[in-house]
N, CA, C and O of each residue as an XYZ file, in Angstrom:
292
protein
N     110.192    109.178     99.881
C     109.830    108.017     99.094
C     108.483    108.278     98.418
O     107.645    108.912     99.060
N     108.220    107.891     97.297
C     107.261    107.879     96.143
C     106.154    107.375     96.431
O     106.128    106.302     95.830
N     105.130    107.517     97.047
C     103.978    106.434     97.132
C     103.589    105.587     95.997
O     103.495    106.277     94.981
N     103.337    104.388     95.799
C     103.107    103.392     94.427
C     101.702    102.875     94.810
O     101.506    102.211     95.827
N     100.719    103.227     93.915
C      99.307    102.913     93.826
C      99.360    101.517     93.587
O     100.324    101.063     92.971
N      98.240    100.599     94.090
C      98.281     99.105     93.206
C      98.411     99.452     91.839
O      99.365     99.154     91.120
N      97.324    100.148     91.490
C      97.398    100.197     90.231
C      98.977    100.735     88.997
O      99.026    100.846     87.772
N      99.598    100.858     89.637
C     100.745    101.606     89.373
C     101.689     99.948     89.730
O     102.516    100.025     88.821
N     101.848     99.296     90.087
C     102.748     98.246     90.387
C     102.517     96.895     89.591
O     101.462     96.329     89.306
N     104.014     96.507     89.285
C     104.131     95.763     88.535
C     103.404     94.129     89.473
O     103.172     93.116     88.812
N     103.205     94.162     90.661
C     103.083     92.383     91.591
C     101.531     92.950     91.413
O     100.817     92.023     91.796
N     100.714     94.037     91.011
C      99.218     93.612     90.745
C      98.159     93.394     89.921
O      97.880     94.360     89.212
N      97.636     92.643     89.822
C      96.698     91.873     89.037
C      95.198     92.036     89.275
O      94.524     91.390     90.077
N      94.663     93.276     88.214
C      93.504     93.070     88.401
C      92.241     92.321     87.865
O      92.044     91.754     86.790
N      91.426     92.507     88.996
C      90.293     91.371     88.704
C      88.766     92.535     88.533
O      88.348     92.952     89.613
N      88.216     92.881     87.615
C      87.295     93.867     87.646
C      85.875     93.201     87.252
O      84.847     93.852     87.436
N      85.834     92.040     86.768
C      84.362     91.511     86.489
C      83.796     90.757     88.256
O      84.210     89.981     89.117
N      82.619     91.639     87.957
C      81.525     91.466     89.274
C      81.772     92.863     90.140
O      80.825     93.080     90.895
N      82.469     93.523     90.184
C      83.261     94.756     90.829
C      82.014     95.580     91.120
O      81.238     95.773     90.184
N      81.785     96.006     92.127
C      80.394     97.066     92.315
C      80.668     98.185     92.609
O      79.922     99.125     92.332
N      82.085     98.351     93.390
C      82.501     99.333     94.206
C      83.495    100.470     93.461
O      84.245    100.084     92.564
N      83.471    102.128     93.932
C      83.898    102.645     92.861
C      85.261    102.491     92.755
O      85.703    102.953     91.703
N      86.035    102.025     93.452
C      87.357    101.723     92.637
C      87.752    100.316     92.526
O      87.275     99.426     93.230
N      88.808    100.111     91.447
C      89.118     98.510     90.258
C      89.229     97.867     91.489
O      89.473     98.631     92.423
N      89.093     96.378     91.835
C      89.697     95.378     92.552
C      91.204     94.700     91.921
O      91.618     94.969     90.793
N      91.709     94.044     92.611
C      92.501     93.524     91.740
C      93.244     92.571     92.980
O      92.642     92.664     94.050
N      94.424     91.696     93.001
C      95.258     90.879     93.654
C      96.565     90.842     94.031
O      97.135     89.792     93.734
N      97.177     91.614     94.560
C      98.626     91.625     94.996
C      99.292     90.516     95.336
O      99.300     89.851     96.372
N     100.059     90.376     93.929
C     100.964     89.011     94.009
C     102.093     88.922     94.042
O     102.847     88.171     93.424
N     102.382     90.074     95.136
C     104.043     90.493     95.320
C     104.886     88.987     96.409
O     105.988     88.473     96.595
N     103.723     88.882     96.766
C     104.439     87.586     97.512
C     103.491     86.305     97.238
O     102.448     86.444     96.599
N     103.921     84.978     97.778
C     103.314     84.061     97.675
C     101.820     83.999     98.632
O     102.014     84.431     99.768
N     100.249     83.500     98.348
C      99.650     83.538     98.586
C      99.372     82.632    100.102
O      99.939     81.553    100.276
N      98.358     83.274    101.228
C      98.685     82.578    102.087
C      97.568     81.980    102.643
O      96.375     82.173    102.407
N      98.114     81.230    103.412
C      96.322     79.848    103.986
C      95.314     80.769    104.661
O      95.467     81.390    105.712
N      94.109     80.736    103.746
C      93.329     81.870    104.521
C      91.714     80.977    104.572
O      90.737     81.370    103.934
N      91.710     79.706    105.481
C      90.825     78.859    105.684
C      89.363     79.913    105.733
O      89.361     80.827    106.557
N      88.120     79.715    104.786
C      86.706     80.379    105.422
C      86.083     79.486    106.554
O      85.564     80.078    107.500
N      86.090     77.852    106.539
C      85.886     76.985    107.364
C      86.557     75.811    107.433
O      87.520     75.436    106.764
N      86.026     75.319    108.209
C      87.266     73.818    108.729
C      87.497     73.148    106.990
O      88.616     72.914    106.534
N      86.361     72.955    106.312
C      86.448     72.249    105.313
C      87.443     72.836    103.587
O      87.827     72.184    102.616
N      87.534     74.361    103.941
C      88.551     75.075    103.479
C      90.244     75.347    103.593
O      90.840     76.038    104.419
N      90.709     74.663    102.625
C      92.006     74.892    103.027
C      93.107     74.971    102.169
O      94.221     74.448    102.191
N      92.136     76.302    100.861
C      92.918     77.023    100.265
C      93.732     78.151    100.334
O      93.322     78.859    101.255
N      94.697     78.640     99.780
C      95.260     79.867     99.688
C      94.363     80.775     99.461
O      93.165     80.491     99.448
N      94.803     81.953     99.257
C      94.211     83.255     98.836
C      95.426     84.394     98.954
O      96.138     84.485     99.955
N      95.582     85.442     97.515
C      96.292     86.500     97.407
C      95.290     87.564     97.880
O      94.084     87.493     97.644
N      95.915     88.617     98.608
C      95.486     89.461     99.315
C      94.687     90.605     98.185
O      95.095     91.153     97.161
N      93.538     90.648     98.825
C      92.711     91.401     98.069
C      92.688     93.124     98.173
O      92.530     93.710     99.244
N      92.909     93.931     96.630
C      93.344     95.309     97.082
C      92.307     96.159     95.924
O      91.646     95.698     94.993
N      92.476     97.617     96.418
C      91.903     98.182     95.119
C      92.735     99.333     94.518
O      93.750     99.743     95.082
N      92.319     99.797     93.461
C      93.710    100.219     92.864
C      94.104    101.638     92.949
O      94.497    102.442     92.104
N      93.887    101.710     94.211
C      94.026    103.455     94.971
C      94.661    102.810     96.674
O      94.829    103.439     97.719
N      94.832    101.703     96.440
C      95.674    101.214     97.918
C      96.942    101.580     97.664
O      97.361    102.199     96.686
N      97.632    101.099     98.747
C      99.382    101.338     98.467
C     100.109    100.529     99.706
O      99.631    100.454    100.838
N     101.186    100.019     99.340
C     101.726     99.744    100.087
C     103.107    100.260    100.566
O     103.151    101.484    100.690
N     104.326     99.536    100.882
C     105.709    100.369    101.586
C     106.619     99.035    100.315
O     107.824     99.216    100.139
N     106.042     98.024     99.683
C     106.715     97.299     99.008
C     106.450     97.489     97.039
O     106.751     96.751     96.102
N     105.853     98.659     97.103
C     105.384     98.429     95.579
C     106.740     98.643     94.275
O     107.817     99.220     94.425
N     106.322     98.108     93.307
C     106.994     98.621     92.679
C     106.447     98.664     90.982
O     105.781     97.937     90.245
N     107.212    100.058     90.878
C     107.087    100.474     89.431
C     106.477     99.239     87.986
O     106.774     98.047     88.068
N     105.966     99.571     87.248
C     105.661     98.366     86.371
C     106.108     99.387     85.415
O     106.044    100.603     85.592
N     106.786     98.485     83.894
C     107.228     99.194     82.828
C     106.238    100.201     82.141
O     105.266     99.527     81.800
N     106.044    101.553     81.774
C     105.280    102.100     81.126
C     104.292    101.452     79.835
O     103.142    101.794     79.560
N     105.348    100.151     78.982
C     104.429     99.923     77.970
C     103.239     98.880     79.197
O     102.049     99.002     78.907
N     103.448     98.250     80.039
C     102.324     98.054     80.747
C     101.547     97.950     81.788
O     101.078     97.020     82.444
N     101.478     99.734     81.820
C     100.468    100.855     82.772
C      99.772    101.136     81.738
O      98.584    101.434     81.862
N     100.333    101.097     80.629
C      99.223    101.759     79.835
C      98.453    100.736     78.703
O      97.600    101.022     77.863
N      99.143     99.346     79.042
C      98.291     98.596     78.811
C      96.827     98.276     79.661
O      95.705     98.103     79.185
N      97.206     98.263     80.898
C      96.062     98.292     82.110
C      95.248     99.359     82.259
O      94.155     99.355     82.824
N      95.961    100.556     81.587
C      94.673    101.469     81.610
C      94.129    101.137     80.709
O      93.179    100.717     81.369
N      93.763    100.869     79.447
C      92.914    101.109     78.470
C      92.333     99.786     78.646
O      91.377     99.495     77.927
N      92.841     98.791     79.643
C      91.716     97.367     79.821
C      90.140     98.351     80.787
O      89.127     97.729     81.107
């Protein structure tokens, strides 16, 4: 089986403004986002936070015209 980079998959969404670290951030929105309380008074969702040299066992391919839209962002 093929390893699929975030960056390479169509469920991720990156987020690169504020980014310090050397590789892209971005949001894996292969599934629905889940209750990830910071304190009692929190009790939003959150999509799992990735960078775009992660990988998972669920990725999948995104169409060529846009990989190479995301690269040149």
């Amino acid at each position: 089986m093929k390893r699929i980079f975030c960056h390479q998959c169509q469920f991720w969404d990156p987020v690169h403004v504020g980014s310090r670290t050397k590789s892209k951030e971005g949001r894996c929105r292969r599934k629905a986002p889940t209750p990830h309380p910071h304190s009692r008074n929190d009790t939003g969702t959150h999509w799992p936070a990735t960078f775009d040299d992660d990988w998972c066992g669920e990725g999948a391919l995104q169409k060529i015209s846009e990989a190479l839209r995301r690269a040149s962002q």
